[in-house]
N, C-alpha and C positions, 0 to 999 in steps of 0.2 A: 590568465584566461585565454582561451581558445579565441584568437582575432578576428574569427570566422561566427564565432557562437550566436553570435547575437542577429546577424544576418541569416541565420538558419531555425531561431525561436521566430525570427518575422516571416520567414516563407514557408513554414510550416502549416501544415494541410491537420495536423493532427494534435492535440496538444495533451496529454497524459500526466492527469493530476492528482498527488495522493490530496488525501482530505483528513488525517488525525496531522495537527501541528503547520499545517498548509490553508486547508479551507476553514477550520475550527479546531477549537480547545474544547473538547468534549461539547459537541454541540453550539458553543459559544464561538460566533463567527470572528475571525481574523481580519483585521481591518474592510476592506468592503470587496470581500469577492466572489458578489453580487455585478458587482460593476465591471470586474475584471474579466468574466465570464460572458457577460453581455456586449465587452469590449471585445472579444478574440468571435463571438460568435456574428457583430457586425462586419467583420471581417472576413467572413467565409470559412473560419476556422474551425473542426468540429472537436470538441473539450468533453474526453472520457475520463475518469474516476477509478482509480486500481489503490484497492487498499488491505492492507494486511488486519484491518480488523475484523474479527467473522463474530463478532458478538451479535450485529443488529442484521437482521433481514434486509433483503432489496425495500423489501416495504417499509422498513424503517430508514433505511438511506432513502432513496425517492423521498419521504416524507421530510428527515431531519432536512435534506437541502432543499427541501421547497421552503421551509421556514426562514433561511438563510437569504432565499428572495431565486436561486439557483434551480432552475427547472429543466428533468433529465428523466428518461426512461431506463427500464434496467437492463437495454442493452448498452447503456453509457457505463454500466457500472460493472466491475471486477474485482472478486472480491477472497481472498486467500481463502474462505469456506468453501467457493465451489472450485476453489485448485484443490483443495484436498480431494472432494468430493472424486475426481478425474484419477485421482489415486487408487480407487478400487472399484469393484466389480459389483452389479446388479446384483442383489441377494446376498453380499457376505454379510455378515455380524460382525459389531462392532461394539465395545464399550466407549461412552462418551464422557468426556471430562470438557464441557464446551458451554457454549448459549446459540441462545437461538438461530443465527445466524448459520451454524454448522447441522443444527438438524435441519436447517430447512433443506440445505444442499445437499444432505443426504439423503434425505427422503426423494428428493427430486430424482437421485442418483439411481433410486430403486435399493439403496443400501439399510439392512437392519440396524433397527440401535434396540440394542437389548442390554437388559439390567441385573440377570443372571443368566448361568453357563457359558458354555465355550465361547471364543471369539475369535476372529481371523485377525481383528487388528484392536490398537486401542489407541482413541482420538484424542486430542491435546488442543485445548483453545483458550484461549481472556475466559476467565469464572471469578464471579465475584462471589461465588459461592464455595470459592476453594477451603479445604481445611484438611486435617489429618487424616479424617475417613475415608476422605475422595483419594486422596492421596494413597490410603494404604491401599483401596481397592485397585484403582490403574495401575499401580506398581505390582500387583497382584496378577493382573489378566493380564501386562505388558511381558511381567516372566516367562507367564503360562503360554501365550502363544506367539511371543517374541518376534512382534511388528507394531511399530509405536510409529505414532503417524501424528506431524502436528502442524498445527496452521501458518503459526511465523516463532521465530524465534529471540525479538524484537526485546531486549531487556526493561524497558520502562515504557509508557505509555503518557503523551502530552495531556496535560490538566490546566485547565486555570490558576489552581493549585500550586502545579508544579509537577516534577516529573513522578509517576506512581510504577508499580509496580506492573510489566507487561506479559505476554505469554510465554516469554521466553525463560520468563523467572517460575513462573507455573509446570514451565517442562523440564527445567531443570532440576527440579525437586524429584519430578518423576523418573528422570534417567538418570538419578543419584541412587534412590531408592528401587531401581530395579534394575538396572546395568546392561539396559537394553539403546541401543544405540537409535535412534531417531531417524525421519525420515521428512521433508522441511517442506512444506507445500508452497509457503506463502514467498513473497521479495525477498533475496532477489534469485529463488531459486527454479530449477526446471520446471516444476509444473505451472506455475504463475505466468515464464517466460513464454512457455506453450499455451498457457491461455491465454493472454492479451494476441499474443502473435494470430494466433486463430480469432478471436472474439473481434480482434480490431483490424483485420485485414492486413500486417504488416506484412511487408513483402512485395506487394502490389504494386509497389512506384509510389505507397503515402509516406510522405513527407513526416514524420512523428518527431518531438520531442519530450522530454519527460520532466517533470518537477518534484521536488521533494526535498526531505525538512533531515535526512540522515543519509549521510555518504556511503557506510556499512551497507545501507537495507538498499536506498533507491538510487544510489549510486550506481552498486555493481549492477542492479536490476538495470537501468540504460545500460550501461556497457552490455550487457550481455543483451538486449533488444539491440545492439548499435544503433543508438539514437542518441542525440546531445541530451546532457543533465544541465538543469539546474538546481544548486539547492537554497533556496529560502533559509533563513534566521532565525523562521518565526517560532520553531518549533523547539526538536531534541538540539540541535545543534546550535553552539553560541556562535557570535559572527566572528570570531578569532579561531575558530578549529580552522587545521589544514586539511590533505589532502592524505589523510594517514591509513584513516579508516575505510577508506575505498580509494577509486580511480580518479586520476583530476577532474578538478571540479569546472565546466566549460563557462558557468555565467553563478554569482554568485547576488541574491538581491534580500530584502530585507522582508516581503512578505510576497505574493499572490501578483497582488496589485501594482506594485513597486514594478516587477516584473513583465507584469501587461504594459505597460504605458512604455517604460521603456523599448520593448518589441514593437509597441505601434509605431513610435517616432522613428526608431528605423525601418520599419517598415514602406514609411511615407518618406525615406530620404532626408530624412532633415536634419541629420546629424552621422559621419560615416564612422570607420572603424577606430581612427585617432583620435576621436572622443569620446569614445564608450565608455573610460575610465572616471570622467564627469558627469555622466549620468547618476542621476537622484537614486539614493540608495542601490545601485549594481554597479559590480565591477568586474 
């Protein structure tokens, strides 16, 4: 662990936190991070939302984390449908292979989603409507105008369940079946990096740290914000992975909460750096 890490989740001005596998399991909240959230925000700390999932609207995140107890507007929230969205231009066409979450950011975007003829691009998101059809048409309109455009590329998706099948599994059927090479909106790639950095003011002199449940996705995503990572247990990752599938890992803790408390205590001094190791669930 980074000796410093933990000293820098407590003076942290910013805190940047995914929500599949971190805040809930498919809507189903992760220990209480309600309290954790309430904890960083009596601290003066402000706690934004960046997540690779583009199924559900701003209106459905504001809602699902109101029910979680977690209360936020949707400038808290960043979400890989409007990185794609930042992808293209007012007016082109587009076929969709997505949910709601992506048409809304298109539409916002002034972008067409059309269901016959040309297209300038063809979009890629979580469908639980996926099957052969869909399938053969994107792989279809991706050959014909050979710009494939997708939200994240995230192989499985956290469940109460267990791990299911993610966008990333959805895309790759498609750039199997049409041989068209992809283009990656969502963590932890450029467009996502360019909206948070924009949407969250980084640059400014704030303080930001990042959290997250996969070294791959929100790993590199901090390194490339250079902001400290932490990644949680709660999620894709079990608490024995290393540091393989991304960049070192600066603070490692067991969920949300685990996390917040620890950051308080140092925060308030009461334990310094040669003890971080005995700290309750991080290390």
């Amino acid at each position: 662990m980074n000796p410093h890490a933990m000293e820098q989740f407590a003076s942290a001005d910013l805190w940047i936190v995914d929500l599949d596998g971190v805040v809930w399991l498919t809507g189903e909240p992760i220990g209480e991070p309600s309290t954790a959230v309430a904890e960083l925000r009596e601290r003066g700390v402000r706690v934004a939302f960046a997540t690779n999932n583009s199924a559900l609207t701003i209106d459905d995140l504001v809602s699902r984390l109101d029910r979680v107890g977690i209360e936020v507007t949707a400038d808290d929230l960043v979400s890989s449908a409007g990185a794609l969205a930042s992808m293209l231009e007012p007016g082109q066409r587009v076929s969709v292979l997505a949910e709601g979450g992506v048409f809304e950011a298109l539409d916002q975007r002034g972008v067409d989603v059309v269901v016959e003829g040309p297209v300038d691009a063809v979009v890629v998101g979580w469908s639980r409507s996926f099957d052969f059809t869909r399938l053969a048409k994107a792989a279809s309109a991706a050959r014909a105008c050979g710009r494939l455009l997708a939200t994240n590329e995230d192989p499985t998706h956290p469940t109460p369940e267990g791990l299911m099948p993610g966008s990333g599994a959805l895309l790759a059927a498609v750039v199997t079946a049409s041989g068209v090479r992809p283009e990656i909106a969502g963590k932890p790639h450029g467009p996502m990096v360019e909206l948070v950095r924009s949407r969250l003011a980084l640059g400014t002199g704030v303080r930001a740290v990042l959290v997250g449940d996969q070294p791959a996705t929100d790993g590199w995503f901090a390194h490339r914000l250079r902001v400290p990572f932490a990644l949680v247990t709660s999620g894709v990752t079990p608490e024995a992975a290393g540091d393989d599938n991304g960049p070192p890992i600066d603070v490692r803790a067991a969920d949300l909460a685990s996390l917040v408390r620890a950051s308080t205590i140092a925060a308030n001094s009461e334990w310094n750096s040669a003890c971080y190791p005995q700290a309750p669930h991080v290390e």
